[in-house]
N, C-alpha and C positions, 0 to 999 in steps of 0.2 A: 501479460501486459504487452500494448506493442513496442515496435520498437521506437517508435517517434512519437511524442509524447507532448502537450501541449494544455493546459488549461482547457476548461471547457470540452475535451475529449472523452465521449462515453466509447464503454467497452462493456462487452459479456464476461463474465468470471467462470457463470455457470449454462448452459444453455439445452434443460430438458422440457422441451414442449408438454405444458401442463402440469407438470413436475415440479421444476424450479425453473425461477428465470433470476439469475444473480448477474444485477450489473453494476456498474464501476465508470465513476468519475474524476478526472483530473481536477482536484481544486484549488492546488496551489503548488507551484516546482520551488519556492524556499524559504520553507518550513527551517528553524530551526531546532534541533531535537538533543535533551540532555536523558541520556539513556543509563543505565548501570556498567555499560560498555565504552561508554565517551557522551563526547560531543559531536555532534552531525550536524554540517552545514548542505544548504541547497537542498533539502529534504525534499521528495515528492509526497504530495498529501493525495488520500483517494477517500471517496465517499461512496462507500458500498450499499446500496438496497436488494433485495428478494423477497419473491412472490409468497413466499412463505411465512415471511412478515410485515405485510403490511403498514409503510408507517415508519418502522425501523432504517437507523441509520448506522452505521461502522466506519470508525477513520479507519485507516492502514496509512502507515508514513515508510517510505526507503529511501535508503541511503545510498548515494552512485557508490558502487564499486560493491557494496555489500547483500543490500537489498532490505527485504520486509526488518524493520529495528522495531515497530511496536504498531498495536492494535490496541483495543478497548482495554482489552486485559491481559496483555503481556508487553516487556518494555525486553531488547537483548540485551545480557548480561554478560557475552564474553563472545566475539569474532576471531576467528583465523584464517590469513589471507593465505594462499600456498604459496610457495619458494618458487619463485618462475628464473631462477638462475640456474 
């Protein structure tokens, strides 16, 4: 993902000529999301398509400081931040 992030920004995920082509759109920076793990404010929402399916669409939502917290079919159930003391 890059580092600067904005609505309406598309990105590659996957980039194999003729292969796959998996790309990735910013569609929303705050999402809110009730996880098994918490609550997650300011959510980045993404809208994934590939060449491989035609058609097909995939959220991905992250959370700052954590990252990817749920997909289609997985929601995070349990994060640990390290000890930066």
């Amino acid at each position: 993902m890059p580092d600067k992030v904005e609505v309406g920004l598309k990105y590659y995920q996957e980039l194999a000529k003729g292969i796959d082509e998996g790309r990735a759109e910013i569609v929303s920076l705050d999402e809110v999301m009730d996880t098994p793990a918490g609550k997650f404010q300011q959510v980045l929402k993404t809208e994934e398509t590939t060449t491989l399916e035609p058609g097909e669409k995939e959220y991905k939502f992250y959370a700052p400081g954590i990252g990817l917290i749920q997909d289609d079919t997985l929601k995070l159930a349990k994060y640990e931040l390290p000890n930066t003391s």
